[in-house]
C-alpha positions in Angstrom: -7.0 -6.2 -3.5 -5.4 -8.6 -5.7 -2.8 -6.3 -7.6 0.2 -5.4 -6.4 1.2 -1.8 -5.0 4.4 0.0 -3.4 4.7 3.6 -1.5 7.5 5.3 0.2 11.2 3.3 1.1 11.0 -0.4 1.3 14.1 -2.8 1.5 15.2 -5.0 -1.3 14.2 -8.5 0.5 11.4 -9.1 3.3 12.6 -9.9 6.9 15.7 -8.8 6.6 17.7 -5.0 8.3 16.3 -2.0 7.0 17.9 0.7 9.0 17.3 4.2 9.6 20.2 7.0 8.7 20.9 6.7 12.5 21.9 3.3 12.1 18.9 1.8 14.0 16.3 -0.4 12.5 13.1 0.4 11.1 9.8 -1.9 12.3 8.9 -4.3 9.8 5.1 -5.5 10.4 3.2 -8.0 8.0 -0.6 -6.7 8.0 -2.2 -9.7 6.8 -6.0 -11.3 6.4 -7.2 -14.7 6.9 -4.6 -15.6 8.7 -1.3 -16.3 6.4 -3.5 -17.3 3.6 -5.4 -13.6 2.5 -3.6 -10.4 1.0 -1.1 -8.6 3.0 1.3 -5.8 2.8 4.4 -5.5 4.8 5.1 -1.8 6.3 8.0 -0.4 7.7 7.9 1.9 10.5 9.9 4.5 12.6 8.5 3.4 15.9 7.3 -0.4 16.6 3.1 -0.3 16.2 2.6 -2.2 19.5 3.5 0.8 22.1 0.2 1.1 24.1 0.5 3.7 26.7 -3.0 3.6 28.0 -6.1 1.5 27.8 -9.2 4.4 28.2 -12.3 1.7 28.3 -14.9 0.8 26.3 -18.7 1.5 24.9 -21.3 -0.7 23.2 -21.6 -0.5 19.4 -24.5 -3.5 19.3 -27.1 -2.3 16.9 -30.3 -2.0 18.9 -32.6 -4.7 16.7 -36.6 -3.6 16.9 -37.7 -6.3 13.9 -36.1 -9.4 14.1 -37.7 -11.5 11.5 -38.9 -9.1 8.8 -41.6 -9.9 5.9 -42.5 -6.0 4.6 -41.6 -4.2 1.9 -40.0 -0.9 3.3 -38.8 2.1 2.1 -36.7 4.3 4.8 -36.0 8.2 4.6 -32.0 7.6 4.8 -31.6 11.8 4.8 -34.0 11.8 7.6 -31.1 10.8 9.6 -29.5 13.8 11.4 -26.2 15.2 10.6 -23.9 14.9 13.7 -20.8 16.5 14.6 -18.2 13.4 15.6 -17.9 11.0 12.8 -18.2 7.7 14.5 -21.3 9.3 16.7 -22.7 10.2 13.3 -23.0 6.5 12.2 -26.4 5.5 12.7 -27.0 1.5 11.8 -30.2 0.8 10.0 -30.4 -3.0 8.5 -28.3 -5.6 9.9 -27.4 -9.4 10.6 -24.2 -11.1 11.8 -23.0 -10.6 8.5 -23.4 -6.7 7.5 -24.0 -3.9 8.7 -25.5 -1.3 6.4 -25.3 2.3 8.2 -26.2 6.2 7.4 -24.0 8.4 8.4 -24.3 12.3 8.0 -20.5 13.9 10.0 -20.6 17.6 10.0 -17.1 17.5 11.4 -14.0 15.8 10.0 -12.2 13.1 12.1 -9.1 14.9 13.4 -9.2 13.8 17.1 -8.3 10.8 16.9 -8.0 7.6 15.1 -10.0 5.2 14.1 -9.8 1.2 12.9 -12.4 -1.5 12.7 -11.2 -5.2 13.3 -14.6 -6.9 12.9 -15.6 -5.7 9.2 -14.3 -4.4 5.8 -15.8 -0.6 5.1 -17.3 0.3 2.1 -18.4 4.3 2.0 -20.0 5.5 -0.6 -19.9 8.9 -0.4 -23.6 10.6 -1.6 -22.6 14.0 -0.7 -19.2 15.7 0.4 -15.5 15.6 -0.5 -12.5 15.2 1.1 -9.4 13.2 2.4 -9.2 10.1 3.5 -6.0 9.8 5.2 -4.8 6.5 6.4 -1.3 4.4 7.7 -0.8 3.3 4.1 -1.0 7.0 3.1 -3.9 9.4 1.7 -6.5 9.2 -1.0 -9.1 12.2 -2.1 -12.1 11.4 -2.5 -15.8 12.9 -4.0 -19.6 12.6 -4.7 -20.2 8.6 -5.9 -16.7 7.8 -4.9 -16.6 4.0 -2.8 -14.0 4.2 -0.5 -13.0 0.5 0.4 -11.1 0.4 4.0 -9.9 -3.3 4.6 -10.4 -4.3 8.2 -8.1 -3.2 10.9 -6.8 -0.8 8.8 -6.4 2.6 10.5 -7.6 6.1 9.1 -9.2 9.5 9.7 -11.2 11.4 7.2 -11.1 15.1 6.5 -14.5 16.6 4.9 -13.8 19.8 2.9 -17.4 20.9 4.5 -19.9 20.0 7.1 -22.6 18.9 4.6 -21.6 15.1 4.0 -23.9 12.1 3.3 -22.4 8.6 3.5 -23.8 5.3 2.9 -21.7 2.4 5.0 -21.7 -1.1 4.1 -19.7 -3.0 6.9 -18.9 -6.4 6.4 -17.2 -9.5 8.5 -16.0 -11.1 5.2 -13.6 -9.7 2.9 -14.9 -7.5 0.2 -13.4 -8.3 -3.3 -13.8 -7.5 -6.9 -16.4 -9.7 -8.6 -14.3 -13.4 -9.3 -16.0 -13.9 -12.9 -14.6 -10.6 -13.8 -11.4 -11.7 -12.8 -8.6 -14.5 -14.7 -7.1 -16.8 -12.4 -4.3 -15.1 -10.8 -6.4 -12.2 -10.1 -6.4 -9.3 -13.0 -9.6 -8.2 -14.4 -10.6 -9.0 -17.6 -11.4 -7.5 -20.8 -15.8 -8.6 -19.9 -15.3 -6.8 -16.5 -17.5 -3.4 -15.9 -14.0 -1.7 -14.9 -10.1 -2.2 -14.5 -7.2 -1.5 -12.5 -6.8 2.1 -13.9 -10.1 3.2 -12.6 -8.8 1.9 -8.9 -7.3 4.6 -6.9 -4.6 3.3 -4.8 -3.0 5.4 -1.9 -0.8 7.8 -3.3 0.7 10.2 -0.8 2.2 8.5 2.2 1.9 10.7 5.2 5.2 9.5 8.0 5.2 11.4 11.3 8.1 11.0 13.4 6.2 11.8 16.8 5.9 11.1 20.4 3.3 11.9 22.9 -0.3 10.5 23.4 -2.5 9.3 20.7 -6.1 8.1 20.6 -6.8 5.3 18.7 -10.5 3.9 18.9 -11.2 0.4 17.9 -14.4 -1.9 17.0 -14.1 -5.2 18.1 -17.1 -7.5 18.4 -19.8 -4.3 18.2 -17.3 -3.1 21.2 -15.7 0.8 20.9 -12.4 0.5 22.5 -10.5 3.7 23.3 -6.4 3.2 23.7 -4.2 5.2 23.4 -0.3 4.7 22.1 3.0 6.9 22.7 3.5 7.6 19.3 1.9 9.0 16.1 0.4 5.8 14.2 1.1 7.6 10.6 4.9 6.6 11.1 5.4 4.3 8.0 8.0 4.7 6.0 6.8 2.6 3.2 4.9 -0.6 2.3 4.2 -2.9 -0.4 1.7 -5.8 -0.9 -1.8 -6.4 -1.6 -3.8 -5.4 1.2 -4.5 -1.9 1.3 -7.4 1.1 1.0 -8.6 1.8 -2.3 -11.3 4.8 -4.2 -13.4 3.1 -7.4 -15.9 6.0 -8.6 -19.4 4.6 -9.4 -19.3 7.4 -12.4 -16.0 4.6 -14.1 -18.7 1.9 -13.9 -18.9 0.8 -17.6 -22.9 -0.2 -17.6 -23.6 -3.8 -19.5 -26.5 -3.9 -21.7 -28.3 -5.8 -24.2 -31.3 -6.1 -26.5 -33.7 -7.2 -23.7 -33.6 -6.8 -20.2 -30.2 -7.7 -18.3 -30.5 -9.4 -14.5 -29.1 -7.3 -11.8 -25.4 -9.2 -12.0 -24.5 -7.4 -14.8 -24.3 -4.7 -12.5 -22.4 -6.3 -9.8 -19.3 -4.3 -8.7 -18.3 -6.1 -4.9 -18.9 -9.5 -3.7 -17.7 -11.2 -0.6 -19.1 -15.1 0.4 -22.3 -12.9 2.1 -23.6 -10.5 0.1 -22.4 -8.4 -3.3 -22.7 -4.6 -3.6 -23.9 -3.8 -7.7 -24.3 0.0 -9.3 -27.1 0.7 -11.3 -25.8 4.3 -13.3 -26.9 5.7 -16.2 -27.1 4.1 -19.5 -28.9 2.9 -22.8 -32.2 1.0 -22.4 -32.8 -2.2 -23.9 -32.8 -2.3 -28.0 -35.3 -5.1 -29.0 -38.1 -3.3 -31.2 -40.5 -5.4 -28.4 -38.4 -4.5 -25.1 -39.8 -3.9 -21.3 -36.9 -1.3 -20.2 -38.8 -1.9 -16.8 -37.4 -4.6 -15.0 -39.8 -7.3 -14.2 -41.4 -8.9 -11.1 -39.2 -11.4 -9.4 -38.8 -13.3 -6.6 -36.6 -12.9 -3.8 -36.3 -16.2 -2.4 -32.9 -16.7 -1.2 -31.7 -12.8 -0.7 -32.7 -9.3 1.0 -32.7 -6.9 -1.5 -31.2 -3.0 0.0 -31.1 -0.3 -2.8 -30.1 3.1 -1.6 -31.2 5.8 -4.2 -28.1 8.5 -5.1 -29.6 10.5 -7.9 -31.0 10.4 -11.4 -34.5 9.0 -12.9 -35.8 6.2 -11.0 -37.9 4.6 -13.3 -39.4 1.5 -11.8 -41.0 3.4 -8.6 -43.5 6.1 -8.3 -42.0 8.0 -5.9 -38.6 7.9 -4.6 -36.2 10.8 -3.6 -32.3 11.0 -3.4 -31.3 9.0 -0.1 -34.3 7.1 0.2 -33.9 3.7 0.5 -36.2 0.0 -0.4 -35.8 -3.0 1.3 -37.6 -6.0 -0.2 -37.0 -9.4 2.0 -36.4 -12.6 1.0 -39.7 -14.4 0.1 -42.0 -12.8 -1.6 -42.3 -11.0 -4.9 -41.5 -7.4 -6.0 -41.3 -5.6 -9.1 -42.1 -2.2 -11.0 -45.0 0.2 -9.5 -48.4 -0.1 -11.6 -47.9 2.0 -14.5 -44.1 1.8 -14.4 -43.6 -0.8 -17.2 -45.8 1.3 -19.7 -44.1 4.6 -19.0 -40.7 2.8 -19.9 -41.6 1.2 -23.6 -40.3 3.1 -26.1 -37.3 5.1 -23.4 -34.0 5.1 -24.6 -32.1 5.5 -21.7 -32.5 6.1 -17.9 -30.4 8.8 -15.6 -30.8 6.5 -12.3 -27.7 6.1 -10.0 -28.0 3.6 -7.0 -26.4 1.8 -5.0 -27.6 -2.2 -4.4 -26.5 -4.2 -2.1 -28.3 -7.8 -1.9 -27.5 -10.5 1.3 -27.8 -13.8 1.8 -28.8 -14.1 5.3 -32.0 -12.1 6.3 -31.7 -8.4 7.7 -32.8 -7.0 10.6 -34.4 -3.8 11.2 -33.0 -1.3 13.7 -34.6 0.8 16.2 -33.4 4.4 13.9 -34.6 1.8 10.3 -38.4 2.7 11.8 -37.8 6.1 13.0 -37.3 6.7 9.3 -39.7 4.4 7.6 -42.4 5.6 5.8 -44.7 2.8 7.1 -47.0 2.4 3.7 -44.4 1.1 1.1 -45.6 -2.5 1.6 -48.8 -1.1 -0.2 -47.7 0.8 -3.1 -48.2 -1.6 -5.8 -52.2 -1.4 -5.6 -53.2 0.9 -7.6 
């Protein structure tokens, strides 16, 4: 993230002794992206982070593809998809390419076992249903219904659910995932045009250190692989930290909606980009105020994207028919737009109560074997009337 934030004990000056009251040295390690050139934090812990004890094997994570070249409108059941017990089992991928992976998951359990980190991708869990902690290296941050949590690769966490009925919607992604840049001056704060400031970011702030030896699992995804290893001491043992590069909670509910006299084009409602694909939040606001407005928004084109929007809650306006956790794909070229009576129903509305989640790629998705087990199969036909 590109502001600045500090937890726990940190020395004055980088790369230099920081010692513990025993008079031995604390482990400095610089968690970095994009080489030297990305954001980083530097953390400081009791025990060095490179004591492997074990190395347990592996399992495949590779989405199973069933449509590899996609041209139908779809519209896939995303609560259809069972609740499961182990968090990671839970995770069920439904459209991806080599650039995202957008996933469904539904843990009845929270992950206590062990720990968990992804190398190949940024995270991005919305939560849709559930509360809880999500407790990480760089310490803990609470979380609730239309909360994103934002998990920067690599970085390691668990997640305790305050009950077993949770709904997530995943968005993994093998470029970094950033605030919107036009919201944003030049050395990175956001500015006064932008849909939401630092304020309504919720950094880390309860650092967890264990001071603990013994054996601890620590799964890993690497290149769709799940590694399982496991290290002789707790991996919560840091001290302190300070930098750039670390977990953050923005509620869809602080997203400050844009609008105007007519129609405004999806950007406005951009809240993520990375160089792949942006993330955007549709929530509740006033309708258009030109005596002559559409509210509806109006057929376009996707020619160079795949358009994903997952439904949370609220008044859908454009469709017919659309529940909470359903959710539309609409692939790159041809046209879509509002179902047949959906622009006269809106003239003359004031506001909409619709909350969703879009999330729009450059590169064309791919359809999982679970995207058909849950696909109603007749969406593709739903603008005849």
């Amino acid at each position: 993230m590109p502001f600045y934030h500090k937890l726990g004990k940190i020395p004055p000056k980088r790369h230099t002794q920081f010692r513990k009251d025993d008079g031995s040295l604390y482990q400095e390690q610089l968690f970095g992206t994009i080489g030297f050139d990305g954001m980083s934090s530097n953390l400081y812990h009791v025990h060095a982070p490179t004591r492997v004890s074990s190395i347990n094997g592996s399992i495949s994570m590779k989405p199973e593809i069933a449509v590899e070249n996609n041209m139908t409108a779809r519209m896939l059941g995303g609560w259809n998809v069972p609740p499961k017990d182990d968090f990671l089992e839970s995770r069920v991928p439904v459209l991806v390419n080599n650039d995202v992976q957008i996933i469904l998951a539904a843990p009845r359990k929270s992950l206590r076992d062990y720990f968990y980190k992804n190398t190949d991708s940024d995270e991005l869990i919305f939560i849709h249903k559930g509360s809880g902690k999500l407790r990480t290296h760089l310490g803990n941050i609470d979380f609730k219904y239309g909360d994103y949590l934002l998990i920067p690769r690599g970085m390691i966490f668990q997640i305790d659910f305050d009950d077993e009925d949770n709904r997530l919607f995943i968005v993994e992604s093998r470029q970094p995932i950033y605030t919107p840049k036009r919201y944003r001056n030049w050395f990175g704060q956001l500015l006064e045009h932008s849909p939401f400031c630092e304020r309504d970011l919720r950094a880390p702030s309860e650092l967890e250190t264990h001071d603990e030896k013994g054996e601890f699992e620590m799964k890993v995804k690497k290149q769709d692989e799940l590694h399982s290893l496991s290290y002789d001491s707790h991996p919560f043992d840091v001290v302190g930290w300070d930098g750039f590069n670390f977990p953050y909670a923005f509620s869809i509910h602080d997203f400050e909606p844009i609008t105007g006299r007519i129609h405004q084009p999806p950007p406005v409602h951009q809240t993520f980009e990375t160089s792949t694909f942006v993330v955007c939040s549709f929530v509740p606001r006033l309708y258009d105020y030109h005596p002559l407005s559409i509210p509806a928004p109006y057929n376009h084109s996707n020619i160079d994207s795949d358009e994903v929007l997952y439904y949370v809650d609220g008044d859908f306006m454009s469709r017919n028919h659309v529940e909470k956790g359903f959710i539309s794909l609409h692939p790159a070229g041809i046209p879509h737009g509002p179902h047949p009576g959906a622009m006269e129903r809106s003239i003359g509305q004031t506001k909409t109560e619709e909350l969703a989640v879009m999330v729009d790629t450059f590169a064309p998705l791919k359809l999982t074997k679970q995207a058909l087990d849950i696909d109603s199969g007749d969406y593709w036909k739903s603008w005849i009337e």
